[in-house]
N, C-alpha and C positions, 0 to 999 in steps of 0.2 A: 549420375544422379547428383541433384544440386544438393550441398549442403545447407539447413535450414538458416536461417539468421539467427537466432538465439540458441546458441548453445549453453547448455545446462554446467558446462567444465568452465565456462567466462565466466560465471559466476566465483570461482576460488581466485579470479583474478584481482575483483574489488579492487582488495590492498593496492592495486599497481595503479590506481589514480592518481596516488601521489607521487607516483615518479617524475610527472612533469611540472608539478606545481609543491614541492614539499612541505612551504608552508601550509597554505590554503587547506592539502590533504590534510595536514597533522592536525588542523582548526577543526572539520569541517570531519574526522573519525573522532577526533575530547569530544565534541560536540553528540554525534551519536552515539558513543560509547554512554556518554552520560546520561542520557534521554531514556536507556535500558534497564538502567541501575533502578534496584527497589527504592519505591518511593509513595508515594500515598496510593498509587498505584500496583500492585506485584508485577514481575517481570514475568508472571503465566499472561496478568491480562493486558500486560502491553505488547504480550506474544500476537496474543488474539486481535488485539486494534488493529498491529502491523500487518497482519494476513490480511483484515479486513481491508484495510486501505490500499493494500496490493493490489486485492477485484477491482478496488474504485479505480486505481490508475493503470492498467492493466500491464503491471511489470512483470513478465514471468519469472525474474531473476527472484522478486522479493518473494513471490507467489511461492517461490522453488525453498525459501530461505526460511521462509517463518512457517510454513506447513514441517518442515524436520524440527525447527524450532521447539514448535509447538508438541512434535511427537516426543523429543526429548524433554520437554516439561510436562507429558504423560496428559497432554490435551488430546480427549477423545476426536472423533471425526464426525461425532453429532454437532462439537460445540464450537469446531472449525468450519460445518457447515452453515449451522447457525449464524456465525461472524459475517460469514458469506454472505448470507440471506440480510442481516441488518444493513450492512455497504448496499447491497442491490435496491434494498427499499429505498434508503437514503437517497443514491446515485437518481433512482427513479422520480423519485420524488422532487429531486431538483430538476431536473427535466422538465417534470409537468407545474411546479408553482410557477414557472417560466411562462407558462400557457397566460396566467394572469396580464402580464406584460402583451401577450395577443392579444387575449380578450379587450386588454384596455386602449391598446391602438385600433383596434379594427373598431370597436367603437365609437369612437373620436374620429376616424377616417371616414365612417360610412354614413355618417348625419347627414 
């Protein structure tokens, strides 16, 4: 049996990005380290963005990462579905305002 490509244990790997780049890493963890920290935002609803932006780029790693996140800041599974469903609108929605950009060439083409 093949192993799948994303394993769920490469994720406690992370940290080890920067073993080959130690600056860049140490920039580029201050950098999201701080993006976490409370701020005009709480660090439940930046729980929640971050799941939500996971669906949008479909990283299972982050996906894997801010749904335990989110169970350790006692975020229900309605309100992570919820996040879900905002990203899906979203993601959808850029999709089809895209359609506009059809619309207006096949316009201008078929005169």
């Amino acid at each position: 049996m093949s192993r799948p490509y994303y394993q769920s244990q490469d994720l406690k790997k992370f940290k080890n990005i920067s073993d080959w780049s130690p600056e860049l890493g140490a920039k580029f963890f201050e950098y999201y380290n701080s993006v976490f920290e409370e701020g005009a935002l709480s660090a439940r609803e930046k729980s929640l963005i971050a799941l939500a932006v996971a669906h949008t780029v479909q990283c299972p790693y982050c996906i894997d990462a801010y749904t335990q996140d989110g169970l350790q800041r006692g975020i229900e599974r309605n309100e992570m579905m919820e996040a879900v469903h905002v990203a899906a609108a979203i993601r959808g929605g850029a999709s089809l305002v895209h359609g506009v950009q059809m619309m207006e060439v096949y316009d201008k083409r078929s005169m």
